[in-house]
C-alpha positions in Angstrom: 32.8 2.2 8.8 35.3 0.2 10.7 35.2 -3.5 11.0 34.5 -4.2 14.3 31.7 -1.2 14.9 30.2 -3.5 11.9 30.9 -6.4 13.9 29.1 -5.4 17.2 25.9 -5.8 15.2 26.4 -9.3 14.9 26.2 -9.5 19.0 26.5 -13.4 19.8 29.6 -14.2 17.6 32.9 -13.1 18.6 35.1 -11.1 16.5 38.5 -13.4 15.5 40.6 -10.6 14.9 42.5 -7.7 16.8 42.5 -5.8 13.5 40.3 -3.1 12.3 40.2 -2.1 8.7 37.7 0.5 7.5 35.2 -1.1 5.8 34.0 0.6 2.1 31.4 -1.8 0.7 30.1 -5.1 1.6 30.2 -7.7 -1.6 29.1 -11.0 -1.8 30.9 -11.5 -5.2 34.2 -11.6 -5.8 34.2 -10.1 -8.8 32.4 -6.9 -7.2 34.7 -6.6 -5.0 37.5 -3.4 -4.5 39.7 -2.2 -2.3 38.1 -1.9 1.4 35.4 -4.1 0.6 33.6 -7.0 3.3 33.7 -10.2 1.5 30.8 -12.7 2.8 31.2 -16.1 1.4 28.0 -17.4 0.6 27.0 -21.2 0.2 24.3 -21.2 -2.9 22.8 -23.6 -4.8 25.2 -23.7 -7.5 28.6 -22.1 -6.0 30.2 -21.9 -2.7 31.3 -18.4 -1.8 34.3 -19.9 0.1 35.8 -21.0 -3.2 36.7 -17.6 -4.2 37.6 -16.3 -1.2 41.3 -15.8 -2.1 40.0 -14.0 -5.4 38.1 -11.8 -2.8 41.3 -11.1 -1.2 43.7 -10.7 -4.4 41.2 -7.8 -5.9 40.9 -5.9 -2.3 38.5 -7.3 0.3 41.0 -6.2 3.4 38.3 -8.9 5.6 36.0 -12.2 4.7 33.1 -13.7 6.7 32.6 -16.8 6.3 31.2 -20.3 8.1 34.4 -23.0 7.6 38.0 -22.7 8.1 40.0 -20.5 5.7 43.8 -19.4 5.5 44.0 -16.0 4.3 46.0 -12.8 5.0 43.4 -10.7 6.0 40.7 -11.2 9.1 38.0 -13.9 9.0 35.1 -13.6 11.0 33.1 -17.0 11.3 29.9 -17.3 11.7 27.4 -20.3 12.2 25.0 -18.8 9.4 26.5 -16.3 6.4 23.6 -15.4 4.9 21.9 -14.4 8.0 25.2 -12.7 9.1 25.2 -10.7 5.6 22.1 -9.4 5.9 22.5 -7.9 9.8 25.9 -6.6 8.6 24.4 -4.9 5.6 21.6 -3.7 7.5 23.8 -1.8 9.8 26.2 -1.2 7.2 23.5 1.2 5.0 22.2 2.7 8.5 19.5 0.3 9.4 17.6 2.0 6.1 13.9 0.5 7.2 13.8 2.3 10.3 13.5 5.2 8.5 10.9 4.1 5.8 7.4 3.2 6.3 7.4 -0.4 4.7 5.0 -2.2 3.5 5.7 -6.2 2.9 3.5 -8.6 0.7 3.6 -12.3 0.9 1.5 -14.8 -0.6 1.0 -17.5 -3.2 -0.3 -15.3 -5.9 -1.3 -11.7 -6.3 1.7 -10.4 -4.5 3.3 -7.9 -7.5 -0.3 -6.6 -8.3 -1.0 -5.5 -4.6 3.0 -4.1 -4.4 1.8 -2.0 -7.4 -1.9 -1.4 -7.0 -0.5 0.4 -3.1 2.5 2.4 -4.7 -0.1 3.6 -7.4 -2.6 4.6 -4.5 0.0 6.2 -2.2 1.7 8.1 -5.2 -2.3 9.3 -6.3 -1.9 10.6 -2.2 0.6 12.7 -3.0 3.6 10.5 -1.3 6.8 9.8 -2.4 7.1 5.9 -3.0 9.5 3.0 -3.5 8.5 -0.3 -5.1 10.5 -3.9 -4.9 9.3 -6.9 -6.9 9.2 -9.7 -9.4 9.2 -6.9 -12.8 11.2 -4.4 -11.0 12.1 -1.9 -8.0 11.3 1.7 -8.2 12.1 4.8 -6.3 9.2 7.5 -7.8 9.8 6.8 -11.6 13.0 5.6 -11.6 13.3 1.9 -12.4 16.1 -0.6 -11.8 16.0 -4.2 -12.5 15.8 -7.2 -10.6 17.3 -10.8 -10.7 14.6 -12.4 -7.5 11.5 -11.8 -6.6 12.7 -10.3 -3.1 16.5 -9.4 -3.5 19.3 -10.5 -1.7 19.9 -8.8 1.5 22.6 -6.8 0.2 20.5 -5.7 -2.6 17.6 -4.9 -0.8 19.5 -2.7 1.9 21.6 -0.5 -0.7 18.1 0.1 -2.1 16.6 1.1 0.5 19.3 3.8 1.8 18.6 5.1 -1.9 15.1 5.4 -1.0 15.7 7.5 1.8 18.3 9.4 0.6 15.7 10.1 -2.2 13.2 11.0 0.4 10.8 8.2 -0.1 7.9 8.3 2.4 6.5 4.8 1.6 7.9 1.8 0.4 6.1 -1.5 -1.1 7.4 -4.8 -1.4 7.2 -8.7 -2.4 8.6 -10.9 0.1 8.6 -14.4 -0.9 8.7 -17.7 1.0 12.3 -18.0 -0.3 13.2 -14.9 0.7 11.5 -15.1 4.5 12.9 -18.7 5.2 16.6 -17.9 4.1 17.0 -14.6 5.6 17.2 -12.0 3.1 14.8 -9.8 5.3 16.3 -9.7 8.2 16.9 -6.6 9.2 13.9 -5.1 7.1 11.4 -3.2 9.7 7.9 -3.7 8.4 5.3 -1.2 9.3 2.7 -3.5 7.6 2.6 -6.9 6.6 0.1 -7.9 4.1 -1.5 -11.7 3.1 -3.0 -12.6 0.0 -3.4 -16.1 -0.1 -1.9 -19.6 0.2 -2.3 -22.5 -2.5 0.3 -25.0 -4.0 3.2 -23.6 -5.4 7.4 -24.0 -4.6 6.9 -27.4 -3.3 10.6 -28.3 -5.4 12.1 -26.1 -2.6 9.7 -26.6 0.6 8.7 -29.8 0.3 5.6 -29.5 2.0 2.8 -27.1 2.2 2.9 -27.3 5.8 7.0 -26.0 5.7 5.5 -23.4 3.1 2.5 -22.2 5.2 5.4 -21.4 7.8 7.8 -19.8 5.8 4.8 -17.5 4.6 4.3 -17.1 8.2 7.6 -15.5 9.5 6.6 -12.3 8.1 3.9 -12.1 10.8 5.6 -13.9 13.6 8.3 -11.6 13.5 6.0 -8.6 13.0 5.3 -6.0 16.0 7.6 -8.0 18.7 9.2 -5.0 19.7 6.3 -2.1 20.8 6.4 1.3 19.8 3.2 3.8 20.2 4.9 5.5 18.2 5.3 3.5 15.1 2.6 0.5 15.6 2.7 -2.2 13.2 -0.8 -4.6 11.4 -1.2 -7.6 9.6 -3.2 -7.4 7.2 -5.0 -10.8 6.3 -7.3 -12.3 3.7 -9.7 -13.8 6.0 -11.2 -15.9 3.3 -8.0 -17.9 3.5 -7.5 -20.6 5.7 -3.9 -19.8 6.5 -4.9 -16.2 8.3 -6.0 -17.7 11.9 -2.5 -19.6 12.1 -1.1 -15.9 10.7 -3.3 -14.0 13.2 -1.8 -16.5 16.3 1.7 -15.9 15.3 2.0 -12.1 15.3 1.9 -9.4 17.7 0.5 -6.4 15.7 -2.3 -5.4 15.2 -4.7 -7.7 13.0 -7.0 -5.9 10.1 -8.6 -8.2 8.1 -10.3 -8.1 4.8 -13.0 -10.6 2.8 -15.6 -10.9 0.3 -17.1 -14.3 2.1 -16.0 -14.2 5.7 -16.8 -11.4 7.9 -13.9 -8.9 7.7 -12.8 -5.2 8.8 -13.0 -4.2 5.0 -15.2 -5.8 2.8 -16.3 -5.9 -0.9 -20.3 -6.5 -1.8 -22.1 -6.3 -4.7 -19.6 -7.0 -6.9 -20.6 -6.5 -10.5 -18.1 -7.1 -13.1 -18.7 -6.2 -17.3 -15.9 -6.5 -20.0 -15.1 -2.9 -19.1 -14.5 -3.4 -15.7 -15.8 -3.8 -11.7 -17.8 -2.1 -9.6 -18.6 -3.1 -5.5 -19.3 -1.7 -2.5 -16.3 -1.0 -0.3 -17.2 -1.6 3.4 -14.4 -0.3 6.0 -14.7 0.9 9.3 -15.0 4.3 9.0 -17.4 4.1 6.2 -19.1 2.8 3.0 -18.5 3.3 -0.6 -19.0 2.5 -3.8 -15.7 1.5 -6.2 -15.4 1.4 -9.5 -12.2 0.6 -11.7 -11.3 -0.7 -15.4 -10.1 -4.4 -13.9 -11.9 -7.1 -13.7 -11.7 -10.8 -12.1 -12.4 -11.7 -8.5 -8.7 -11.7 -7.7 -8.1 -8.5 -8.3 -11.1 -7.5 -6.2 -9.0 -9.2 -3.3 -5.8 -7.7 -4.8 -7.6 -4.2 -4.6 -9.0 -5.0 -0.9 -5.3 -5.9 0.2 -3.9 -2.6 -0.8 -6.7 -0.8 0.5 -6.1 -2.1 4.0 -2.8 -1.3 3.5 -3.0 2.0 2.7 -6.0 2.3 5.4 -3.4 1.6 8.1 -0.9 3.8 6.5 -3.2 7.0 6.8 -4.3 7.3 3.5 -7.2 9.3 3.2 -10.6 6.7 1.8 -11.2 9.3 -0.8 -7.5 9.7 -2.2 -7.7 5.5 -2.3 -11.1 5.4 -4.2 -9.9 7.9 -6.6 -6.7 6.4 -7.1 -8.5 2.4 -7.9 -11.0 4.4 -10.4 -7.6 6.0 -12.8 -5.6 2.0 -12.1 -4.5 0.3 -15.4 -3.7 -3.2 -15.1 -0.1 -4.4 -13.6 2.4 -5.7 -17.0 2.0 -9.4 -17.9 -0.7 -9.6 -15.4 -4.1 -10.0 -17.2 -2.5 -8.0 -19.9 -4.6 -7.9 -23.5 -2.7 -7.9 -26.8 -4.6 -6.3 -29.1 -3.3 -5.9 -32.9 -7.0 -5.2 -34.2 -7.4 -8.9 -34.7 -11.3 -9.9 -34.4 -10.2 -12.3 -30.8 -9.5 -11.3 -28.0 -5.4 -12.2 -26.9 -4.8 -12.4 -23.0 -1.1 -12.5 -21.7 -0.9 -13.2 -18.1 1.8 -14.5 -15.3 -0.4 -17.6 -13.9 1.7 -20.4 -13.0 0.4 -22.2 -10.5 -3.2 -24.4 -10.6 -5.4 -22.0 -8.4 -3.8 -18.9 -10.7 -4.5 -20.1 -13.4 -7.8 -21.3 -12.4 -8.7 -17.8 -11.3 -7.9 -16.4 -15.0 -9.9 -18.8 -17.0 -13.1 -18.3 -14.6 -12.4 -15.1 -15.4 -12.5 -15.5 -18.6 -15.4 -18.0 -18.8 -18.5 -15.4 -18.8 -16.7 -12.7 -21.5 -15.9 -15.5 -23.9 -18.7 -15.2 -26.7 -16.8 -18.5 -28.0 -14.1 -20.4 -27.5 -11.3 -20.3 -24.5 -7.6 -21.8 -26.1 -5.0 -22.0 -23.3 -1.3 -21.9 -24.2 0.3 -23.1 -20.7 3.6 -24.8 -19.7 5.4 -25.6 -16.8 8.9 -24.8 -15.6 11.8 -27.1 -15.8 14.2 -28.0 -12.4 10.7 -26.8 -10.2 7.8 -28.1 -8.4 6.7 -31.7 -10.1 3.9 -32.3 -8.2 1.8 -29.4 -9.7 2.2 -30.2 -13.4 -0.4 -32.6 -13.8 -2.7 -30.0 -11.4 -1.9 -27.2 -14.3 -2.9 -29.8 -16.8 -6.1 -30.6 -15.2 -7.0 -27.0 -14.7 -6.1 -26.1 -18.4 -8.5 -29.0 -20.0 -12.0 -28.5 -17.3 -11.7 -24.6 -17.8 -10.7 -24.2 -21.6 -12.1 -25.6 -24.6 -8.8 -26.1 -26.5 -5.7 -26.8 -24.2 -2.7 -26.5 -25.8 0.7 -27.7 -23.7 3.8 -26.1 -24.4 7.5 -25.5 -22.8 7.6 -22.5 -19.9 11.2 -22.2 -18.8 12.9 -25.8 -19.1 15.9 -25.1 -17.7 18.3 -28.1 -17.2 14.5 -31.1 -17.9 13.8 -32.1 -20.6 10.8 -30.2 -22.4 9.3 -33.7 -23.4 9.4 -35.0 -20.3 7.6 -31.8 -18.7 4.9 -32.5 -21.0 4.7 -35.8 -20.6 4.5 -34.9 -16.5 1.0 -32.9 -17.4 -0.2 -35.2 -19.9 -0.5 -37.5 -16.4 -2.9 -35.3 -15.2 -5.8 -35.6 -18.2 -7.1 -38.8 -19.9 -8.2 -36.6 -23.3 -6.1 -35.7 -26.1 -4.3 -32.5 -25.8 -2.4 -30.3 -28.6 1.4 -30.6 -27.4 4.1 -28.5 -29.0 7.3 -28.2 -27.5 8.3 -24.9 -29.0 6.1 -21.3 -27.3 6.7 -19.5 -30.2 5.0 -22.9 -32.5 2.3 -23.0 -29.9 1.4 -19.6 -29.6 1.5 -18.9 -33.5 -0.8 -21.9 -33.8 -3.5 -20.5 -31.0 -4.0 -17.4 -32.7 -4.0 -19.2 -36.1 -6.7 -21.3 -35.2 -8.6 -18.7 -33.1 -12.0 -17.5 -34.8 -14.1 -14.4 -34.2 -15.6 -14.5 -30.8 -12.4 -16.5 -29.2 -10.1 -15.8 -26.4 -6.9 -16.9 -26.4 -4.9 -16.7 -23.0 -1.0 -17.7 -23.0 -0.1 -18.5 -19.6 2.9 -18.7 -17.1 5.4 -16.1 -18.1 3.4 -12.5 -18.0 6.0 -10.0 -17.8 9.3 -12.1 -18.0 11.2 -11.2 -21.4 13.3 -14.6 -21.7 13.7 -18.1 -21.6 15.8 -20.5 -20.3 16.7 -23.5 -22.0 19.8 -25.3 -21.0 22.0 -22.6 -19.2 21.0 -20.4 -22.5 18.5 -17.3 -21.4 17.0 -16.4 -24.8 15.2 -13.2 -25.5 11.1 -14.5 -25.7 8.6 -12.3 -24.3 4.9 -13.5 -25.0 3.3 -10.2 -25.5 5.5 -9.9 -28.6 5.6 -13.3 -30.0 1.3 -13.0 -29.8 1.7 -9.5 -31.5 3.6 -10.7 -34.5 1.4 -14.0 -35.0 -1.3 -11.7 -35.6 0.3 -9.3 -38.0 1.7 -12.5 -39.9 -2.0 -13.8 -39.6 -3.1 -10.5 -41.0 -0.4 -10.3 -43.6 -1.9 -13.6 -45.1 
């Protein structure tokens, strides 16, 4: 593509250059750049994109984007926002992708991977061909690729999704995060359906406020719908047991569908009843009633499961290909996931990191547990403060042995972590630094009867301590303190 076709997408900045190279990739890394490539200098948290500019340059990029003054021998285009300007410019540079995918977009505090999956599942069960992008992965049918953010950057996201439609996807799912929404990366994306789960503290390290959170969440429904189509109509899809959804329903123009167990909604679940083997309510929608069943269990994944059905309602899947589909669902990885070795406990593995998450597992928990509930949780390092002593205080009134341990430290101390959640509680908690130590000693002290849940990391399959990321994944570190136990 040449550069200034690209650079009529940008509409209200004005191209600095008479030139017009032909434009073969758009990179955002100098080290991924070739010859022909876009170079769009980023400012991040830890770098500044205009730094390597002249690397960009030296290795190929015959053109650089960028926001501040730089001398170089090939055209600079400057912009009053890069990262905004990256993601129109690789929009149009991977043929505006979205606007030939139906795509489905998940935000929310928590449950946002499980819906992403628990909707691919039930469109694939439809017969549909299906993408997936989110925290464990992206998909395009049952080929994986992994992934570094929850949403991607811009430029990852649109090169994914001219794959998917090159590999004739018919229906895309995917996580969009507050991050993501307030700096951009989705711009460009063309949501068919927007979807919210829920709103409770979390990322406050980056937002500062739950009100600037609340709103961030919101710009995936404010900017839903604006531009009418009969032919392509677009719905928000909102939990209306959530307080957040009538500020959500005000902000957007499509069409709102709404789903509840409490509040009167569009699609409803009653008469829940929930065994250690799994769930069964009544599904209420408006075309009719029927009754679910399926092997998960916990009130959040009833709303998980109501979420994806609205999604999939509004996506003309057929009711009976949906209720099918939630009968056959296993569990999402690291989400509620059981470790089982044949040791005589029961070993829980799940991603909860934030108070009302975790709170949500242990109540889950509470009425299985013949015994005792040990809780291995932690909380990450260089992130939101303010919600370590709330973890704490969750972990002690909903367990009865709390055990405090190191998540992902990063850059903090792992003491002082602790010693941030110890504020939280007046009793004596178990505190030890190392996850492998703290796990071993749960399921060494576990008995017959217990449940053991290690918190906060789920799926992930490292740590990071220091700049080091280290190889730990908690299904794995449970799994070999139980053969050691059993080796005893």
């Amino acid at each position: 593509m040449k550069l200034q076709t690209l650079l009529r997408y940008l509409h209200r900045f004005t191209p600095h250059t008479n030139e017009n190279p032909t434009i073969t990739s758009i990179e955002m890394d100098s080290r991924e750049v070739k010859q022909g490539s876009l170079f769009v200098c980023i400012k991040g948290f830890t770098v500044d994109g205009h730094d390597f500019a002249e690397q960009a340059v030296a290795r190929g990029a015959v053109a650089v984007v960028a926001e501040r003054p730089l001398t170089l021998p090939v055209p600079v285009i400057y912009v009053n926002d890069s990262r905004w300007a990256l993601a129109v410019l690789a929009d149009a540079f991977y043929g505006q992708p979205t606007h030939q995918l139906h795509l489905i977009g998940v935000t929310g505090t928590n449950g946002k991977t499980s819906t992403t999956h628990f909707i691919e599942r039930i469109c694939r069960h439809a017969g549909k061909k299906t993408g997936l992008i989110g925290t464990i992965n992206m998909k395009i049918g049952d080929e994986t690729y992994d992934v570094k953010n929850t949403t991607p950057e811009s430029l990852v996201l649109q090169k994914m999704f001219r794959k998917m439609v090159d590999a004739d996807v018919d229906i895309a799912a995917m996580e969009v995060s507050s991050h993501a929404l307030h700096m951009g990366r989705v711009h460009g994306c063309d949501f068919d359906v927007a979807v919210f789960t829920n709103l409770t503290q979390d990322h406050l390290d980056y937002h500062q406020t739950m009100d600037h959170y609340r709103w961030s969440k919101g710009l995936l429904f404010a900017q839903l719908g604006n531009r009418f189509d009969h032919s392509r109509p677009k719905f928000a899809i909102l939990n209306a047991d959530d307080a957040a959804t009538e500020e959500y329903k005000k902000s957007t123009a499509a069409t709102v569908v709404t789903y509840g167990i409490h509040q009167r909604s569009d699609i409803m679940a009653k008469q829940i009843e929930m065994t250690t083997n799994g769930t069964t309510f009544q599904l209420v929608t408006p075309m009719e009633t029927v009754r679910v069943t399926t092997k998960l269990i916990g009130m959040f994944n009833v709303y998980n499961l109501l979420a994806a059905v609205g999604a999939c309602l509004v996506s003309n899947i057929p009711l009976k290909a949906i209720v099918e589909a939630i009968a056959d669902m296993e569990g999402v990885p690291g989400r509620f996931e059981v470790v089982d070795a044949g040791q005589p406990f029961t070993v829980i593995v799940d991603y909860a990191h934030t108070p009302d998450s975790l709170q949500n597992v242990l109540q889950t928990i509470r009425p299985f547990a013949k015994k005792r509930i040990f809780v291995v949780v932690g909380c990450g390092g260089d992130r939101d403060r303010t919600k370590r002593p709330l973890m704490a205080q969750v972990a002690v009134q909903h367990s009865d042995v709390p055990i405090f341990t190191s998540d992902n430290p990063r850059s903090e101390d792992p003491v002082a972590i602790l010693n941030d959640m110890k504020r939280g509680v007046t009793e004596d908690v178990v505190c030890i630094v190392d996850r492998k130590e703290a796990i071993t000693y749960a399921i060494e002290q576990a008995e017959e009867g217990d449940v053991v849940l290690i918190a906060g990391k789920g799926h992930e399959t490292y740590q990071i301590i220091g700049k080091n990321v280290l190889y730990f994944d908690d299904r794995v570190v449970a799994r070999e303190a139980i053969q050691r136990r059993k080796d005893k």
